[in-house]
LUMDREN-43634 format. One record per residue: x, y, z of N, C-alpha, C, CB in turn. Coordinates in steps of 0.05 Angstrom, whole numbers. Glycine has a CB too. Layout:
<nodes>
+--------+--------+--------+--------+--------+--------+--------+--------+--------+--------+--------+--------+
|     nX |     nY |     nZ |    caX |    caY |    caZ |     cX |     cY |     cZ |    cbX |    cbY |    cbZ |
+--------+--------+--------+--------+--------+--------+--------+--------+--------+--------+--------+--------+
|      X |      Y |      Z |      X |      Y |      Z |      X |      Y |      Z |      X |      Y |      Z |
...
+--------+--------+--------+--------+--------+--------+--------+--------+--------+--------+--------+--------+
</nodes>
This chain:
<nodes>
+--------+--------+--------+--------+--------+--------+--------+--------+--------+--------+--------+--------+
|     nX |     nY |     nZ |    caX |    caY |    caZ |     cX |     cY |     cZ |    cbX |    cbY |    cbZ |
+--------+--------+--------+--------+--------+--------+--------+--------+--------+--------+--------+--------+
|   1718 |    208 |  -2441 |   1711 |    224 |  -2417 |   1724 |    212 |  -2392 |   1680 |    224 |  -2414 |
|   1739 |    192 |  -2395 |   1748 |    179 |  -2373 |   1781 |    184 |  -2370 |   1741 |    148 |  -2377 |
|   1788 |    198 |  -2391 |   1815 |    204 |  -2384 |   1830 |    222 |  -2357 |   1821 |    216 |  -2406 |
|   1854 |    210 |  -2346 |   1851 |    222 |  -2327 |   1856 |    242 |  -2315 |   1853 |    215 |  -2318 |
|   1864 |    260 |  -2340 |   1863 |    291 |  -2337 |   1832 |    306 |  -2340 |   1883 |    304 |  -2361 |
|   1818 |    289 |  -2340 |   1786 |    294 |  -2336 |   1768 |    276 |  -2304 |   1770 |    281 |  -2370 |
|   1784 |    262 |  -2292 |   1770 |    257 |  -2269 |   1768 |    276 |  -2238 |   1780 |    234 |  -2266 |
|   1779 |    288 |  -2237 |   1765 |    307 |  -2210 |   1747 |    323 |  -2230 |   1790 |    331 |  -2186 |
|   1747 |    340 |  -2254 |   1716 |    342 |  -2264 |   1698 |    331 |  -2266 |   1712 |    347 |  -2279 |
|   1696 |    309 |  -2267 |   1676 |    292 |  -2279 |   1670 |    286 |  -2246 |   1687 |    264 |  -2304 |
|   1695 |    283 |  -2228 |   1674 |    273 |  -2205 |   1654 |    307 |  -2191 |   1701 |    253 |  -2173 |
|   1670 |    320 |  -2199 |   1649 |    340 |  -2186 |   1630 |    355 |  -2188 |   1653 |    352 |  -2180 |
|   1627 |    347 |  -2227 |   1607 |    338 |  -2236 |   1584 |    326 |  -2221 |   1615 |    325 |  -2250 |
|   1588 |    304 |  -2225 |   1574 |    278 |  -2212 |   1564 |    286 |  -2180 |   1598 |    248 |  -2211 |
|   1579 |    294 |  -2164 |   1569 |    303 |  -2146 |   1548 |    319 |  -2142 |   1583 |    311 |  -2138 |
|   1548 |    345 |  -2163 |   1524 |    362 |  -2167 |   1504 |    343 |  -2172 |   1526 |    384 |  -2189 |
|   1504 |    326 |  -2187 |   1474 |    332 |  -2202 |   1455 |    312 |  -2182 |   1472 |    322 |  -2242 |
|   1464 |    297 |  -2166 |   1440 |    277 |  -2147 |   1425 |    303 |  -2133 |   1458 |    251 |  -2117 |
|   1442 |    324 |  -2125 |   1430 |    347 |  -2115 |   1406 |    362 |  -2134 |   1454 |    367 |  -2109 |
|   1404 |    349 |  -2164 |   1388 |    366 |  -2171 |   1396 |    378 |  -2180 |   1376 |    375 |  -2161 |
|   1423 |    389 |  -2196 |   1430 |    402 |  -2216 |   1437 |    396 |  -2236 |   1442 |    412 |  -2213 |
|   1430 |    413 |  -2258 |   1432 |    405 |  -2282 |   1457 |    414 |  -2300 |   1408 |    414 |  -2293 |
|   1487 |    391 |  -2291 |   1509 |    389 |  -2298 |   1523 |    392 |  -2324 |   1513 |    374 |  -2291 |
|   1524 |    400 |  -2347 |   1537 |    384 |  -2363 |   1564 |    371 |  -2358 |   1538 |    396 |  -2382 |
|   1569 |    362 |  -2377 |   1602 |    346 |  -2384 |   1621 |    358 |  -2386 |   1607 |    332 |  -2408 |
|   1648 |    359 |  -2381 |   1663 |    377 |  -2385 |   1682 |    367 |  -2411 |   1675 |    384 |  -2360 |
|   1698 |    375 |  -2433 |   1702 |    370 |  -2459 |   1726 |    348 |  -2448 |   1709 |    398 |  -2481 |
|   1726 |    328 |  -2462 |   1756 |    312 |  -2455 |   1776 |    321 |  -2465 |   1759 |    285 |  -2462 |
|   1775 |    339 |  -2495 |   1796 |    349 |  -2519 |   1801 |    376 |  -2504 |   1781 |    352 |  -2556 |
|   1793 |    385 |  -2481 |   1800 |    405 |  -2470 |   1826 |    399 |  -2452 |   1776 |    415 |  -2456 |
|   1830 |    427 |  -2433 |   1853 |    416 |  -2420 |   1850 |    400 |  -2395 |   1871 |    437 |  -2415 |
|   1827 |    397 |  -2383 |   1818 |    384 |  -2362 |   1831 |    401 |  -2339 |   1824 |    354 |  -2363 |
|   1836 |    384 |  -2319 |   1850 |    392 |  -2290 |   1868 |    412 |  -2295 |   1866 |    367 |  -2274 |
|   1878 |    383 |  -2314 |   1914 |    401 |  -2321 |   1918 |    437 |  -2345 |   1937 |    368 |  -2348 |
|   1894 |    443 |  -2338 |   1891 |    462 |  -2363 |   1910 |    486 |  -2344 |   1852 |    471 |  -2375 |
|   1912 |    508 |  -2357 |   1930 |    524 |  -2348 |   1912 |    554 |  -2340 |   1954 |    525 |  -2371 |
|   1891 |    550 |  -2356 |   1865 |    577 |  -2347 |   1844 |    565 |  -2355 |   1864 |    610 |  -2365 |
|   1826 |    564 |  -2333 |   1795 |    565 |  -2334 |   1777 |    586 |  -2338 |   1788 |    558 |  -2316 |
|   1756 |    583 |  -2359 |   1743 |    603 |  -2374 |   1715 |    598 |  -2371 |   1750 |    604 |  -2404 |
|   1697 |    602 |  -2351 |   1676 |    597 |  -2342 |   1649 |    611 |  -2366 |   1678 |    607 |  -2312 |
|   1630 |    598 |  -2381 |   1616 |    605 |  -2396 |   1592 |    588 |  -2388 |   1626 |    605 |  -2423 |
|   1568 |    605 |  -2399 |   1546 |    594 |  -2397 |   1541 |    567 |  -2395 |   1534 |    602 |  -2412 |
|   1530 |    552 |  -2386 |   1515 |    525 |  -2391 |   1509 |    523 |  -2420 |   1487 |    524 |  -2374 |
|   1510 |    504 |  -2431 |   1498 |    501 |  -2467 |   1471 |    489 |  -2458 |   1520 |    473 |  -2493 |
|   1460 |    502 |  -2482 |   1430 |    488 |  -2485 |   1425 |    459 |  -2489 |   1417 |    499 |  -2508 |
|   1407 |    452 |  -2477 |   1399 |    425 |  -2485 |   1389 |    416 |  -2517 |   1377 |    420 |  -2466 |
|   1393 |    405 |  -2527 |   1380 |    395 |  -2548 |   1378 |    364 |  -2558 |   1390 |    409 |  -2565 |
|   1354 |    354 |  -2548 |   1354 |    330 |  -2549 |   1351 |    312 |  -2527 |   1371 |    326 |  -2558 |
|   1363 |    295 |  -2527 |   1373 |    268 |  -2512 |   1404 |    269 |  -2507 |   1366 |    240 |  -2531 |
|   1413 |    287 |  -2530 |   1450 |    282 |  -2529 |   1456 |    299 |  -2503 |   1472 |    298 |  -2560 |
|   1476 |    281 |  -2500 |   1499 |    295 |  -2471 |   1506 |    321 |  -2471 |   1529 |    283 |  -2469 |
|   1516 |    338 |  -2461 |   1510 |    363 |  -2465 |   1545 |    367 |  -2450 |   1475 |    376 |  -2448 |
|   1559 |    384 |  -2466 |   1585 |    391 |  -2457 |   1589 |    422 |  -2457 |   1606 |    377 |  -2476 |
|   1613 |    430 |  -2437 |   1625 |    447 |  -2438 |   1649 |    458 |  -2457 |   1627 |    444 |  -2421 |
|   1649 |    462 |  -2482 |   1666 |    461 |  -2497 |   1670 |    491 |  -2515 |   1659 |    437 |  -2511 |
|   1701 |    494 |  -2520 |   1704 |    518 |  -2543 |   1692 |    509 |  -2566 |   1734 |    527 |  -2552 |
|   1686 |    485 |  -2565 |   1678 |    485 |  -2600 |   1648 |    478 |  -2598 |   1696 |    457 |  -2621 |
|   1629 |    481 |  -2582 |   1597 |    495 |  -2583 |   1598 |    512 |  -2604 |   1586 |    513 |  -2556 |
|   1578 |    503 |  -2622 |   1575 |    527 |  -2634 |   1559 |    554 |  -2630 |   1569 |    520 |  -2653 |
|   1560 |    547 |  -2603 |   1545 |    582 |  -2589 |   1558 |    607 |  -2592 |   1543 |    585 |  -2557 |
|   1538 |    628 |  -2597 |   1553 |    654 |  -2600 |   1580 |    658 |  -2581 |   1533 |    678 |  -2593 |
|   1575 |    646 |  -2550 |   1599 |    654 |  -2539 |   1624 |    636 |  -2542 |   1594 |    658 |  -2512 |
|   1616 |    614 |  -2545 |   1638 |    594 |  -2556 |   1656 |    608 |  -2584 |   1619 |    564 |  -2566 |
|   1645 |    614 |  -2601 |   1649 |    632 |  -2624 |   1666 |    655 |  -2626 |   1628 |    639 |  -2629 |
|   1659 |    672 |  -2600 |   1672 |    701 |  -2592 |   1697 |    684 |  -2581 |   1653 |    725 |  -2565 |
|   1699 |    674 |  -2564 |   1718 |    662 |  -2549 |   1744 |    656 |  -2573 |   1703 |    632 |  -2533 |
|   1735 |    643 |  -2591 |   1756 |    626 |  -2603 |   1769 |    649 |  -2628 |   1741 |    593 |  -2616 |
+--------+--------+--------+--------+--------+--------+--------+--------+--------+--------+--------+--------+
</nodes>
């Protein structure tokens, strides 16, 4: 998550959530910054304690349609 085609996400991330929002992670195996199109989809559900990401490979219905 620290790679650094994932740090201005992660920081603006981080920014949201002291405000009280409930952020997830954004995928590191994605294209990060450097991606070439951004595809805005739901928030994933919580489940658990685990970290919670933005990823094509959720196995959510829309993650699913997507791919």
């Amino acid at each position: 998550m620290d790679a650094p085609h994932m740090t201005a996400l992660n920081c603006y991330a981080e920014g949201l959530r002291p405000q009280g929002r409930d952020v997830p992670w954004f995928d590191p195996h994605d294209g990060g910054a450097a991606a070439r199109c951004l595809i805005l989809l739901e928030r994933p559900a919580r489940i658990g304690d685990a970290p919670r990401f933005v990823s094509c490979d959720n196995p959510a219905p829309a993650q699913r349609n997507l791919r």
